[in-house]
DRENMIVEX-347315 format. One line per 3 residues: number of its first residue (from 0); their letters; for each residue x, y, z of N, C-alpha, C, O. Coordinates in nm, 3 decimals. Example, Ala and Ser with C-alpha at 12.3 -4.5 7.8 and 13.67 -1.06 7.14 Angstrom:
<rs>
0 = AS = 1.319 -0.569 0.780 1.230 -0.450 0.780 1.320 -0.330 0.780 1.424 -0.332 0.846; 1.285 -0.225 0.708 1.367 -0.106 0.714 1.290 0.003 0.787 1.341 0.114 0.804
</rs>
This chain:
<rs>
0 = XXX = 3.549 7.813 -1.202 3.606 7.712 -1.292 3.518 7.591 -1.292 3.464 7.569 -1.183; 3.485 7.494 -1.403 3.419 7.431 -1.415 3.475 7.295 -1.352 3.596 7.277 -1.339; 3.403 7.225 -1.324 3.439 7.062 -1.268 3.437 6.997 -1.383 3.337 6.956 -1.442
3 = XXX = 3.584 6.985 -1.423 3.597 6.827 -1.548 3.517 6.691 -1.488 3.437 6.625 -1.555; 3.534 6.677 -1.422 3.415 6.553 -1.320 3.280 6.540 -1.384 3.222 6.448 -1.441; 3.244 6.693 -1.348 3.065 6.693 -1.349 3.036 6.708 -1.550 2.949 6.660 -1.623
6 = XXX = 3.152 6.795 -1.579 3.120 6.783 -1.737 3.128 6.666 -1.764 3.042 6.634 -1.845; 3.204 6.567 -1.727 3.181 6.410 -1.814 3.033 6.346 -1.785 2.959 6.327 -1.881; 2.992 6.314 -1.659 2.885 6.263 -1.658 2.752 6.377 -1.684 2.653 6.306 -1.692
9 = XXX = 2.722 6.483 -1.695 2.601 6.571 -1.683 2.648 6.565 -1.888 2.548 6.561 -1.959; 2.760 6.564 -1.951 2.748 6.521 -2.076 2.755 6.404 -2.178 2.744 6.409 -2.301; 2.772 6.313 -2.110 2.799 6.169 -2.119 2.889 6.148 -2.231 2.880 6.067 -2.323
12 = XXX = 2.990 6.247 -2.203 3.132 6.256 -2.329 3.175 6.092 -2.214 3.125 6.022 -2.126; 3.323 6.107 -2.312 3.376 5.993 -2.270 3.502 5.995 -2.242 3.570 5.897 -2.274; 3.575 6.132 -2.163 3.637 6.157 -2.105 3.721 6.140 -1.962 3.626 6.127 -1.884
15 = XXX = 3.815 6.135 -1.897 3.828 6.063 -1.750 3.899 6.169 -1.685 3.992 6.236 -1.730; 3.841 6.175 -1.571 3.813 6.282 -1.428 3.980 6.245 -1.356 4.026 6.134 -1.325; 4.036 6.364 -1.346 4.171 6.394 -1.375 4.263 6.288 -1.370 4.339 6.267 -1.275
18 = XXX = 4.261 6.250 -1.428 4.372 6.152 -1.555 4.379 6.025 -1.438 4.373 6.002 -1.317; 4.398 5.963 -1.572 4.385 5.820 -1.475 4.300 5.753 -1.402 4.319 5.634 -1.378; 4.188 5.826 -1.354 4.059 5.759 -1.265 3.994 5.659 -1.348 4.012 5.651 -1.470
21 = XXX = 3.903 5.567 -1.267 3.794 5.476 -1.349 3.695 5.572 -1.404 3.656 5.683 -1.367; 3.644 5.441 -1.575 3.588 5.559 -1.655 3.458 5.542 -1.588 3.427 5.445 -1.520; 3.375 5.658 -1.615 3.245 5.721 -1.558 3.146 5.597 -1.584 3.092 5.546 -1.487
24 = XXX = 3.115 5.537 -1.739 3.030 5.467 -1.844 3.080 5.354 -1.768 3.049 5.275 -1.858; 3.127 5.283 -1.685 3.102 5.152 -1.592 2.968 5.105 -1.573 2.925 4.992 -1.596; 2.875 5.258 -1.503 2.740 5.217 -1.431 2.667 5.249 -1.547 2.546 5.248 -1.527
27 = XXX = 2.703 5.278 -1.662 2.542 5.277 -1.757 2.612 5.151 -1.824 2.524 5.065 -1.831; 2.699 5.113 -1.862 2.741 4.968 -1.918 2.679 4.887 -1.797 2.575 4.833 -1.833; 2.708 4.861 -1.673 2.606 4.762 -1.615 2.447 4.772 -1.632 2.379 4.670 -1.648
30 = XXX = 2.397 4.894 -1.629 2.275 4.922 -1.680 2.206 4.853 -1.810 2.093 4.809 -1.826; 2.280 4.859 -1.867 2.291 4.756 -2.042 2.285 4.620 -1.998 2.183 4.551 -1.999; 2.377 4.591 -1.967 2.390 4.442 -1.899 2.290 4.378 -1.812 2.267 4.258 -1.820
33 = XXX = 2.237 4.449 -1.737 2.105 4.378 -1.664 1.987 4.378 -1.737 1.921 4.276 -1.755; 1.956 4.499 -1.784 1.801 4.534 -1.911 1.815 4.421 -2.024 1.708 4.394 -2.078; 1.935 4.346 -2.073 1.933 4.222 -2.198 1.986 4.100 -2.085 1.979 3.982 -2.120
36 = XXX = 2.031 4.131 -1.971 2.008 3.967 -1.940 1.932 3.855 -1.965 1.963 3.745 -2.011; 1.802 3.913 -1.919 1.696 3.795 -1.927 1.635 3.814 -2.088 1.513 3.810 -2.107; 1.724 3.831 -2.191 1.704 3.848 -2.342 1.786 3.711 -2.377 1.768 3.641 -2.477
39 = XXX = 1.874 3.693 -2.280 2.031 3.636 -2.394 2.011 3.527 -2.464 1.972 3.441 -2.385; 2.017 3.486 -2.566 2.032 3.428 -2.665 2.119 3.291 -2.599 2.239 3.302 -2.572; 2.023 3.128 -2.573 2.071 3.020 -2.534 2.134 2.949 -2.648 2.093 2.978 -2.761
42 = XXX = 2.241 2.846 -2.634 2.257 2.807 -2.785 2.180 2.688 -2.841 2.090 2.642 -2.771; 2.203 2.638 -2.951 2.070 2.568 -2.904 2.109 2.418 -2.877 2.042 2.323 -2.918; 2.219 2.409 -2.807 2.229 2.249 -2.728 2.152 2.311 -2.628 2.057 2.232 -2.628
45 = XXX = 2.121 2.400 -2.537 2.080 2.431 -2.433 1.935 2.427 -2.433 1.865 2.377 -2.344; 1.885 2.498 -2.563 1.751 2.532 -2.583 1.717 2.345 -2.531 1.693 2.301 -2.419; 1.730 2.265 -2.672 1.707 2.141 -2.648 1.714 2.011 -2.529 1.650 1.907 -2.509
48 = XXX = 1.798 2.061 -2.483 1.791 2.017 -2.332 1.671 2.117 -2.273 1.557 2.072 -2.256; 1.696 2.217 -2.252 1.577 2.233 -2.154 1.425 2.197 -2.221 1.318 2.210 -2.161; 1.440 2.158 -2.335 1.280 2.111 -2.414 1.290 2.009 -2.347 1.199 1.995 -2.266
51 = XXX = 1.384 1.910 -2.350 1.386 1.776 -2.351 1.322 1.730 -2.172 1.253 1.638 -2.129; 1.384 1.844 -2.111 1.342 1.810 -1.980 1.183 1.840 -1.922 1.116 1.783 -1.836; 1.152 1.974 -2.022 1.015 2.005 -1.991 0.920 1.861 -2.003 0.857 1.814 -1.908
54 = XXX = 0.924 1.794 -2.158 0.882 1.697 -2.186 0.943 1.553 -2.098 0.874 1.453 -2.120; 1.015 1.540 -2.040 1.049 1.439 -1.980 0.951 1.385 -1.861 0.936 1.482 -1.786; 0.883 1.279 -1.813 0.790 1.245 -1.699 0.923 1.244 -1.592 1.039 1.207 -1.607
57 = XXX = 0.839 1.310 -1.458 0.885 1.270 -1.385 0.947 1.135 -1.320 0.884 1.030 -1.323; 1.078 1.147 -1.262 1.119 0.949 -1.184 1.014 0.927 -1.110 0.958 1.029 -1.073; 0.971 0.832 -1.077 0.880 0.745 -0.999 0.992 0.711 -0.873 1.105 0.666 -0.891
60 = XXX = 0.941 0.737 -0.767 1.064 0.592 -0.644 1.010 0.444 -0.692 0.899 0.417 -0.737; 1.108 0.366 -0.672 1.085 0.200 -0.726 0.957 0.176 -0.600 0.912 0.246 -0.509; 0.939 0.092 -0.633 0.821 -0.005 -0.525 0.908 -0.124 -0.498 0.951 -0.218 -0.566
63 = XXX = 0.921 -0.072 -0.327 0.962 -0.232 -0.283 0.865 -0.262 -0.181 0.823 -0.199 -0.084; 0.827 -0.440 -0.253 0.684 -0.478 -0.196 0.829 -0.630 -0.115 0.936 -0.679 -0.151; 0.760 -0.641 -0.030 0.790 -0.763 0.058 0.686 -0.849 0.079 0.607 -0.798 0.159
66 = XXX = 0.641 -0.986 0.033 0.510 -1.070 0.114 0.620 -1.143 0.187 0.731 -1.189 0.157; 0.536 -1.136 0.306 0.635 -1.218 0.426 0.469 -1.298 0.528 0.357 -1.313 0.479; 0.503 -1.324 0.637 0.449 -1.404 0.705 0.517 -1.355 0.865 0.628 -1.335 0.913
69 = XXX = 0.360 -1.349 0.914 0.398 -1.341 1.127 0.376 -1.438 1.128 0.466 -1.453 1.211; 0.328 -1.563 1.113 0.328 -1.634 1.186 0.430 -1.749 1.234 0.518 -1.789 1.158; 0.421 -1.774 1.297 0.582 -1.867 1.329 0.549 -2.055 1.324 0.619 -2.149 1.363
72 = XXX = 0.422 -2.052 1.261 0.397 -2.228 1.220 0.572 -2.291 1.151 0.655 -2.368 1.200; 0.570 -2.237 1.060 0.728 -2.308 1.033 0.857 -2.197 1.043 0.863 -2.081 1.004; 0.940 -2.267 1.100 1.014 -2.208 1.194 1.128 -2.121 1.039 1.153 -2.002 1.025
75 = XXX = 1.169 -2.230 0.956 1.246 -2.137 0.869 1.199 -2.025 0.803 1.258 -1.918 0.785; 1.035 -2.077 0.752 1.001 -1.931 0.690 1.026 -1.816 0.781 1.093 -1.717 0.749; 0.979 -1.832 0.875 0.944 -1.690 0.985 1.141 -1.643 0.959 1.188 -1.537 0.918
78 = XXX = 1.205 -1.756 1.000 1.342 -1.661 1.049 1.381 -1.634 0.870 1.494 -1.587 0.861; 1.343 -1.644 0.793 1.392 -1.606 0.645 1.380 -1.458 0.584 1.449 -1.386 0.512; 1.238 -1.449 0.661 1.116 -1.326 0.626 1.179 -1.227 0.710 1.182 -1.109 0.673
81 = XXX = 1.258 -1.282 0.879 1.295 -1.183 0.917 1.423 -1.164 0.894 1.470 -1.068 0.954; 1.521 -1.244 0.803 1.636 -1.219 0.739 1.628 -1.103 0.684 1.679 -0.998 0.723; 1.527 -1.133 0.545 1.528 -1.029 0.441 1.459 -0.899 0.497 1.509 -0.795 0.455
84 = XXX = 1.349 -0.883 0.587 1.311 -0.763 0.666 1.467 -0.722 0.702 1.510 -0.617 0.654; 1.549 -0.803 0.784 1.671 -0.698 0.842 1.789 -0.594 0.712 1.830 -0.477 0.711; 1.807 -0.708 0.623 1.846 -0.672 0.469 1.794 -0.583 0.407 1.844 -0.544 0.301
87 = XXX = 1.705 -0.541 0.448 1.631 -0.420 0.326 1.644 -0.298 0.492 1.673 -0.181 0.465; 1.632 -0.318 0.586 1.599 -0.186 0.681 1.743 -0.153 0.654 1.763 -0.032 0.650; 1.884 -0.254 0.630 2.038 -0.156 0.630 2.022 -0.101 0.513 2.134 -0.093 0.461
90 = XXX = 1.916 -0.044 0.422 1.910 -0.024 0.304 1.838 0.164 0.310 1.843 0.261 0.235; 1.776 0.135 0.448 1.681 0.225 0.438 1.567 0.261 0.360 1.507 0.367 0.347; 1.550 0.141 0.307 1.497 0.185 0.172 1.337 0.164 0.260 1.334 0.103 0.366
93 = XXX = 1.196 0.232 0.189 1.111 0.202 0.234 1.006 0.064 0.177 0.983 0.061 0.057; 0.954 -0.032 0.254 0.901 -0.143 0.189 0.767 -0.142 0.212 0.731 -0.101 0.322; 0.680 -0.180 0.127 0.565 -0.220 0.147 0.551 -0.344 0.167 0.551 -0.426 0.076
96 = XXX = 0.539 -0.368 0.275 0.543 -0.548 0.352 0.394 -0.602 0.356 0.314 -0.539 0.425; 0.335 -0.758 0.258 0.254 -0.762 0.286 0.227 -0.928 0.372 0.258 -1.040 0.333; 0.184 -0.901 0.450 0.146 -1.016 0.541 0.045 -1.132 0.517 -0.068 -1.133 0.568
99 = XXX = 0.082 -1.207 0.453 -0.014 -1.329 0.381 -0.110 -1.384 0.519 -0.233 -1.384 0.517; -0.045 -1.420 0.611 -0.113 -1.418 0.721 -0.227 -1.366 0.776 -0.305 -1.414 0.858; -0.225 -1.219 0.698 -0.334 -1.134 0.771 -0.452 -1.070 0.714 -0.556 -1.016 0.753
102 = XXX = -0.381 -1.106 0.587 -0.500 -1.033 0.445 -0.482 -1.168 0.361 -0.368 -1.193 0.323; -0.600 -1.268 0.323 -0.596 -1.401 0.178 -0.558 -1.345 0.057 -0.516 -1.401 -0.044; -0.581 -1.201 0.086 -0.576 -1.147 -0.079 -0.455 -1.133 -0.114 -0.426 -1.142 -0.233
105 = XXX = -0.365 -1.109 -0.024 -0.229 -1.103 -0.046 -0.179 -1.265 -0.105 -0.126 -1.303 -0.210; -0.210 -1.312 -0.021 -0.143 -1.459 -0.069 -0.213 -1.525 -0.227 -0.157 -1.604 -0.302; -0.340 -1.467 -0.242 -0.346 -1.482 -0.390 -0.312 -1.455 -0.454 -0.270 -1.528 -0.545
108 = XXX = -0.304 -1.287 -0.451 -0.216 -1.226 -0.507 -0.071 -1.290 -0.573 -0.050 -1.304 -0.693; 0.027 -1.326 -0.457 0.128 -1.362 -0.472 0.123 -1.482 -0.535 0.191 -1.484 -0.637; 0.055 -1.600 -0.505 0.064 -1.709 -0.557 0.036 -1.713 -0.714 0.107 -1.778 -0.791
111 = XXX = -0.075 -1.636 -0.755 -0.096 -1.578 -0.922 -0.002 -1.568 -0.975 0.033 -1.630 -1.075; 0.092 -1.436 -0.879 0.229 -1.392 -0.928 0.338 -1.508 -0.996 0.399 -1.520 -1.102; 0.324 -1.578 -0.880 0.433 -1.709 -0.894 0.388 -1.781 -0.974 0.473 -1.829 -1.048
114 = XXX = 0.251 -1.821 -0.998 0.222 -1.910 -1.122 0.225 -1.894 -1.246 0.215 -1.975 -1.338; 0.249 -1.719 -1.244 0.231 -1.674 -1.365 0.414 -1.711 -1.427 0.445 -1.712 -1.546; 0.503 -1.736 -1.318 0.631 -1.716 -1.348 0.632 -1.882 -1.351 0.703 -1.907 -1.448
117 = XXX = 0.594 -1.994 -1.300 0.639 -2.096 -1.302 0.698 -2.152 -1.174 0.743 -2.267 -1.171; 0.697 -2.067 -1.061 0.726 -2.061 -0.966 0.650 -2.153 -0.831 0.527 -2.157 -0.822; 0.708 -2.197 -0.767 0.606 -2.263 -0.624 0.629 -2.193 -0.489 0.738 -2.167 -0.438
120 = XXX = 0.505 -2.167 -0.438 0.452 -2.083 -0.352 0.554 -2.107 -0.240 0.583 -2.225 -0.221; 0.633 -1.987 -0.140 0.700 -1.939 -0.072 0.714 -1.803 -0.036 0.653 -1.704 -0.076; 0.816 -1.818 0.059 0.777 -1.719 0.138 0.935 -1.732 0.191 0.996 -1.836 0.214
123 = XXX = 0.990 -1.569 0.205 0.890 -1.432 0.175 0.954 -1.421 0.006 1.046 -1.493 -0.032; 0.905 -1.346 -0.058 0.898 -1.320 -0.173 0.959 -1.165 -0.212 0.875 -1.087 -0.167; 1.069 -1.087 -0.275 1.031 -0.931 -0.281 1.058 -0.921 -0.408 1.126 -1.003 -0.470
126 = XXX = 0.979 -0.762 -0.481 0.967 -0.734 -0.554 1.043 -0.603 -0.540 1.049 -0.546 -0.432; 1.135 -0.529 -0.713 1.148 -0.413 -0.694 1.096 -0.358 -0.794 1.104 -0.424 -0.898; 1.023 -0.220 -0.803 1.004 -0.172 -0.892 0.896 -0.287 -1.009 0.847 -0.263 -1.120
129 = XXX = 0.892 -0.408 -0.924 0.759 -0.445 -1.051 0.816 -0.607 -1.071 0.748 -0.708 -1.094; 0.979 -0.593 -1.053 1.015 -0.719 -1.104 1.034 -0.814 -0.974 1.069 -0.772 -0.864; 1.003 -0.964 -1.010 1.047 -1.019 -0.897 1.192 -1.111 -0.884 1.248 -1.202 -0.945
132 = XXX = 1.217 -1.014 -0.747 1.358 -1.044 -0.695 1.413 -1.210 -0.697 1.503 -1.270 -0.755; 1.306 -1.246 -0.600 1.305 -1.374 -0.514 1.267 -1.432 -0.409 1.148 -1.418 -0.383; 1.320 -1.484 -0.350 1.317 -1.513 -0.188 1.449 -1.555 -0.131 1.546 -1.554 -0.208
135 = XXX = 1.459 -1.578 -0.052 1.543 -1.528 0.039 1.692 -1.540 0.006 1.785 -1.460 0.016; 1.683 -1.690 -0.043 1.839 -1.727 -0.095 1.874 -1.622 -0.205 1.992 -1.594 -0.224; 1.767 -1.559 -0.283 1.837 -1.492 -0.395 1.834 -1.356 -0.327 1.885 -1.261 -0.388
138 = XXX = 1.773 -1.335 -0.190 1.827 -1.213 -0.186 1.938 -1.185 -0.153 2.000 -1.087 -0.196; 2.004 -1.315 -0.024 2.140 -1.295 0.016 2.200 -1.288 -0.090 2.265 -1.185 -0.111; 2.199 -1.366 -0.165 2.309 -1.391 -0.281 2.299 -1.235 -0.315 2.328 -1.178 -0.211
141 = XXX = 2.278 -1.165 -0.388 2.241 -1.021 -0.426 2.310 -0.988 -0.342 2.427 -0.970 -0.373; 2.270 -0.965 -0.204 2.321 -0.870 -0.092 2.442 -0.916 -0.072 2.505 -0.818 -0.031; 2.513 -1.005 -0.076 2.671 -1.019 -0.027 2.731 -1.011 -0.163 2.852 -1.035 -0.160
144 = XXX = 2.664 -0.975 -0.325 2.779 -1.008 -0.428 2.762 -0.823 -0.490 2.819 -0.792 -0.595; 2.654 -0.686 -0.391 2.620 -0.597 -0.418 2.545 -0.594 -0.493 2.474 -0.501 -0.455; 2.487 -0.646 -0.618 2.390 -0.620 -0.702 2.240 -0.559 -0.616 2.158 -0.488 -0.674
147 = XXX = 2.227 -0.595 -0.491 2.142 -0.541 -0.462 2.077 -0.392 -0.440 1.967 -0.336 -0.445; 2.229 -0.363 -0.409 2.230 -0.210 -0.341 2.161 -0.152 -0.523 2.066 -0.074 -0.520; 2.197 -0.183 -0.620 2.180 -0.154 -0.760 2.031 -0.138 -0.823 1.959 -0.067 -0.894
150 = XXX = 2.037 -0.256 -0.742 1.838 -0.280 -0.764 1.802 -0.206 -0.665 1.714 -0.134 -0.711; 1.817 -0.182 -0.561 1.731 -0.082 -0.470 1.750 0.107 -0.509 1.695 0.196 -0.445; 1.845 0.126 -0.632 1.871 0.266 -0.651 1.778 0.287 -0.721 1.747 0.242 -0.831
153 = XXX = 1.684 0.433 -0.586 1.622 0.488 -0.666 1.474 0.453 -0.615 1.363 0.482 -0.658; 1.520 0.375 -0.499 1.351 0.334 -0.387 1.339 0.447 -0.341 1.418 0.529 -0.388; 1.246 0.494 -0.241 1.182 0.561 -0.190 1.273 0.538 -0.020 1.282 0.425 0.028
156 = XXX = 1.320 0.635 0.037 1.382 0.577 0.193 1.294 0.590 0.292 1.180 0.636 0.285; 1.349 0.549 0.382 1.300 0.575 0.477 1.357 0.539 0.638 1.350 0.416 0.643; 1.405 0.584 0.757 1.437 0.549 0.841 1.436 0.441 0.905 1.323 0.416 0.948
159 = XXX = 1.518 0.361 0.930 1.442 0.234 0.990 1.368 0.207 1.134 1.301 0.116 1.182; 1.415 0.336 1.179 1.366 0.303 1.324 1.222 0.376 1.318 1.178 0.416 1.426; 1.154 0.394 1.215 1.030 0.436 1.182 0.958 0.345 1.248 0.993 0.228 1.231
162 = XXX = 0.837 0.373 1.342 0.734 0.288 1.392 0.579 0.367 1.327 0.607 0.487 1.326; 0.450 0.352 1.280 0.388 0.412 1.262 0.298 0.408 1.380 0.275 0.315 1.457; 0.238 0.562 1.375 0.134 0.566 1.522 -0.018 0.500 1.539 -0.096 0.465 1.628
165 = XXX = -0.007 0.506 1.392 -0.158 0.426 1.360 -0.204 0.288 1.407 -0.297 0.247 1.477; -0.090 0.227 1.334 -0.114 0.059 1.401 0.026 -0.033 1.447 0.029 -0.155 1.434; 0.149 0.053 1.505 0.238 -0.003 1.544 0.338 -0.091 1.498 0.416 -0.164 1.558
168 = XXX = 0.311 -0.058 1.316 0.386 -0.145 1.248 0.327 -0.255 1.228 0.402 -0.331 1.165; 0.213 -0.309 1.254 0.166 -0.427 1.217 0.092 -0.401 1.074 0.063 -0.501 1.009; 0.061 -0.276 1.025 0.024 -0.239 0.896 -0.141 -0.274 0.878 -0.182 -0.270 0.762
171 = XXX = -0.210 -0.299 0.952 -0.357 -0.328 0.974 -0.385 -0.273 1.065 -0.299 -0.250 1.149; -0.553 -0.219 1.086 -0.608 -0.172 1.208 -0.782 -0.217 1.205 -0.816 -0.246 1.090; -0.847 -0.223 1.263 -0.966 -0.285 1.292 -1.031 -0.162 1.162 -1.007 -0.043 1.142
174 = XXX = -1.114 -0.254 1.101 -1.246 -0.207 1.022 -1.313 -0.073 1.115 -1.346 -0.088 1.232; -1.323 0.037 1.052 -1.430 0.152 1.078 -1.541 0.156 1.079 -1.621 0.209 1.156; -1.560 0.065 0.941 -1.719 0.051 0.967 -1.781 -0.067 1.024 -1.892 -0.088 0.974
177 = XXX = -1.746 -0.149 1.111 -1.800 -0.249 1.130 -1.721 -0.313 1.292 -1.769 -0.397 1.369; -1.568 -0.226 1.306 -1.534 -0.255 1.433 -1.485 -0.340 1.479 -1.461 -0.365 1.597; -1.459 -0.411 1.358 -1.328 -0.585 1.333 -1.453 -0.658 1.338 -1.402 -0.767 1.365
180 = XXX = -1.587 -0.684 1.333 -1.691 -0.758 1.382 -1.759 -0.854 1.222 -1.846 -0.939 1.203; -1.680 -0.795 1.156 -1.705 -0.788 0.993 -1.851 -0.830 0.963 -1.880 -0.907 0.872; -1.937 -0.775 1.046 -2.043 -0.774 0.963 -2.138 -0.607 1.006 -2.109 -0.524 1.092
183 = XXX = -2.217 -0.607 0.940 -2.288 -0.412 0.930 -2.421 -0.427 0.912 -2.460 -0.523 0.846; -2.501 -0.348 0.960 -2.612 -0.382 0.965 -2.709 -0.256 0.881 -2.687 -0.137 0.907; -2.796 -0.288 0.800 -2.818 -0.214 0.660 -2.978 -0.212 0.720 -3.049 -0.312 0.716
186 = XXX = -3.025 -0.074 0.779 -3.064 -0.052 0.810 -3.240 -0.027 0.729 -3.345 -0.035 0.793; -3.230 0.002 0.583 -3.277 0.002 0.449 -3.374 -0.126 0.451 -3.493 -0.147 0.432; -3.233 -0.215 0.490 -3.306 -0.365 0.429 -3.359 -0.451 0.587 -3.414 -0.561 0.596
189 = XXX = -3.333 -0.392 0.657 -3.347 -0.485 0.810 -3.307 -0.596 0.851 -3.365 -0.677 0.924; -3.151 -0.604 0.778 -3.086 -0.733 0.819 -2.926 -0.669 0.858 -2.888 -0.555 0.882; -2.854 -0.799 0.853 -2.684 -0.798 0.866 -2.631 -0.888 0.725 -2.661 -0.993 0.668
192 = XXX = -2.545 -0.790 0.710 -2.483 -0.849 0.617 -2.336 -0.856 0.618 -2.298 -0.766 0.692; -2.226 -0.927 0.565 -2.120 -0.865 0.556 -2.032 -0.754 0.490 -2.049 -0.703 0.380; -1.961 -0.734 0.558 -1.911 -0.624 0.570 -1.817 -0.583 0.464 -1.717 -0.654 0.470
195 = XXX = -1.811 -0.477 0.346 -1.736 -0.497 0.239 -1.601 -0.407 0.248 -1.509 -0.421 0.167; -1.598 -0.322 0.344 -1.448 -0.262 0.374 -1.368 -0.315 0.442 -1.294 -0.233 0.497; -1.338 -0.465 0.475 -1.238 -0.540 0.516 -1.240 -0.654 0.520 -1.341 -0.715 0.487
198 = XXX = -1.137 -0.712 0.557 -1.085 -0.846 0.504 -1.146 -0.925 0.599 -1.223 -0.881 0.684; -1.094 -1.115 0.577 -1.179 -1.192 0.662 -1.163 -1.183 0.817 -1.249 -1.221 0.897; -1.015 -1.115 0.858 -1.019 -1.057 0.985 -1.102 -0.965 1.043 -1.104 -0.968 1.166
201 = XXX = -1.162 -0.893 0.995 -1.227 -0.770 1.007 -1.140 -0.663 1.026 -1.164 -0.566 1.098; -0.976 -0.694 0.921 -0.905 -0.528 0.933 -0.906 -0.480 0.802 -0.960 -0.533 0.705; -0.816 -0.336 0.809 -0.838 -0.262 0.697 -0.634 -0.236 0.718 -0.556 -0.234 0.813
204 = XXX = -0.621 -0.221 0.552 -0.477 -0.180 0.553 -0.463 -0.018 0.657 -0.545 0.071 0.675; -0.371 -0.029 0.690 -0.345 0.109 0.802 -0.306 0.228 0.704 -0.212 0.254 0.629; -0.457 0.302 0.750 -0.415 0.458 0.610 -0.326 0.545 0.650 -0.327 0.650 0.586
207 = XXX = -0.217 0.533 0.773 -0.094 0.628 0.784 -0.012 0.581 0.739 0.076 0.659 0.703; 0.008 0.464 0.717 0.124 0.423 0.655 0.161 0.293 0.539 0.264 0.236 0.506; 0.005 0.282 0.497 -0.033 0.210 0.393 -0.062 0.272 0.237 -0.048 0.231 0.121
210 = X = -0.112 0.399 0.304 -0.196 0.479 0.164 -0.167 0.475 0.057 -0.233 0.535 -0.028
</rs>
């Protein structure tokens, strides 16, 4: 006697294996279903979104720059600079801190900045993303009314208890080519000259955690 079973599938009738069982055509219907998956027809809000994103530039993290000051000649700047240093580390956010103190170029930098705004030279100064914040009074103000947390969405983080191994957080390390001595000796010409890879200290920004 023949197997009603084996006649349905060895004929691919469309019959069911003694009454009532699941029909046979399940596993060639999934068969169908996987071979046009990667066919299916998007609609086209979808299409356009995913154009829109191909073409879209990547986010940037904001730039948060800090000019601050080590040195402790006047007593409010220093404790201001280390106000707003403590204000941005509950932030996590990561800063590029630059030390007017330790590089002139920075403080030209900044002072340009400020002249360009109408502004008189202080300290510390931060920037997010390009625009400038303030100093210090406008950062508290920010930080106790939240607008800040607003302006910092979208920095770059970073741990605060981060120390770098390079130069200990001081963000400078002695000139390479010259050995903090800032001057090099040009062997070509048979003299000394100064030294053009660092500043009037004889350092160089720290490339682990400056770059």
């Amino acid at each position: 006697m023949e197997d009603g079973c084996s006649k349905v599938v060895s004929g691919g009738g469309s019959g069911s294996c003694g009454g009532g069982g699941k029909k046979p055509l399940h596993f060639a219907r999934s068969l169908t279903y996987h071979h046009h998956q990667g066919h299916r027809v998007l609609p086209p809000a979808a299409k356009w979104r995913r154009h829109q994103l191909a073409d879209e530039p990547r986010a940037r993290p904001k730039d948060v720059v800090l000019y601050t000051t080590s040195l402790r000649g006047v007593r409010r700047t220093f404790a201001d600079c280390s106000s707003v240093r403590a204000i941005l580390r509950g932030f996590r956010v990561a800063v590029d801190e630059r030390d007017v103190s330790m590089d002139a170029a920075f403080r030209r930098e900044l002072r340009s900045l400020l002249d360009a705004r109408g502004r008189a030279f202080s300290l510390p100064q931060l920037l997010v993303g390009g625009r400038l914040v303030g100093g210090a009074d406008e950062v508290k103000q920010l930080h106790e009314s939240g607008q800040l947390r607003r302006l910092l969405d979208g920095a770059a983080g970073q741990d605060p208890a981060y120390v770098c191994d390079g130069c200990g957080g001081v963000r400078f390390v002695p000139c390479t080519a010259c050995g903090g001595g800032r001057k090099v000796f040009v062997e070509e010409e048979d003299r000394v000259q100064r030294c053009s890879d660092c500043n009037e200290n004889g350092l160089v920004r720290c490339p682990n955690c400056c770059s």
